[in-house]
N, C-alpha and C positions, 0 to 999 in steps of 0.2 A: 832711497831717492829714485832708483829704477822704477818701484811702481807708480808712483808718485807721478813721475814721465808716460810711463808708458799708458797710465790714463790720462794722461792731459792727449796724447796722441791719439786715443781714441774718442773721445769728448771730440775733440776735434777736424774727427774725419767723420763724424756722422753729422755735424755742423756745418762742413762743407762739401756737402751732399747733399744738401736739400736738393726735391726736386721742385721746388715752383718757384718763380719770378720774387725775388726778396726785393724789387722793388716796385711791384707792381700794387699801388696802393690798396689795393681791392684785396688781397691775400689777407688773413687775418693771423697765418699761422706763423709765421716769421716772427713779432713778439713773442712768443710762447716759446719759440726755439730759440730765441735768442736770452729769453730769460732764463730758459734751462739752461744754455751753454753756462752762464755768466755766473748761474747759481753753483756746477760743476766748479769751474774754474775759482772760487772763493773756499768753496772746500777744499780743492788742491790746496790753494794757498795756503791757509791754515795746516796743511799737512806737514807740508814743505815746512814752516814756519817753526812748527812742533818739532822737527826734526835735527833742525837748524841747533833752534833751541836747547837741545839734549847734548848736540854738538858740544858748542859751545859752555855748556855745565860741566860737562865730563875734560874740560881745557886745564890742566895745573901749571902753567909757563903759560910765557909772550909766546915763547915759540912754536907750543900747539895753538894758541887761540891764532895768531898769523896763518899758519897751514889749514884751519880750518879757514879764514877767511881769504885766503887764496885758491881754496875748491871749492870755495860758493862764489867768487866775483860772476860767474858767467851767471847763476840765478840772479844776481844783483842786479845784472847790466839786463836783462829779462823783465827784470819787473820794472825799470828804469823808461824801459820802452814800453812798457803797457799801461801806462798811469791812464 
């Protein structure tokens, strides 16, 4: 899940760093970065997801599938706010 992160971190710091006016209607390249960001970030997701996933397979009790979902509430609440 670190990497997973630590590419979302970088996805995301070359996203906000563009250098031209993203709302300058005349820019052309804002769509293109913005589809790339979003195309990144649906890949994480699916990562993250796949991971999740494995989790949650590898669970034989309540009480691992609980501790798994009590060390993903913060991705839950993550994607919760990014709909």
């Amino acid at each position: 899940m670190e990497d997973v992160f630590e590419n979302f971190k970088q996805a995301y710091s070359i996203f906000t760093k563009i250098e031209y006016d993203a709302l300058n209607p005349d820019v052309i390249n804002f769509e293109a970065d913005l589809k790339e960001f979003n195309r990144k970030l649906k890949d994480l997701d699916r990562r993250l997801a796949a991971i999740l996933a494995l989790a949650y397979d590898d669970c034989h009790s309540m009480e691992s599938a609980t501790k798994v979902a009590k060390n993903t509430a913060t991705y839950l609440k993550f994607k919760e706010n990014f709909k």
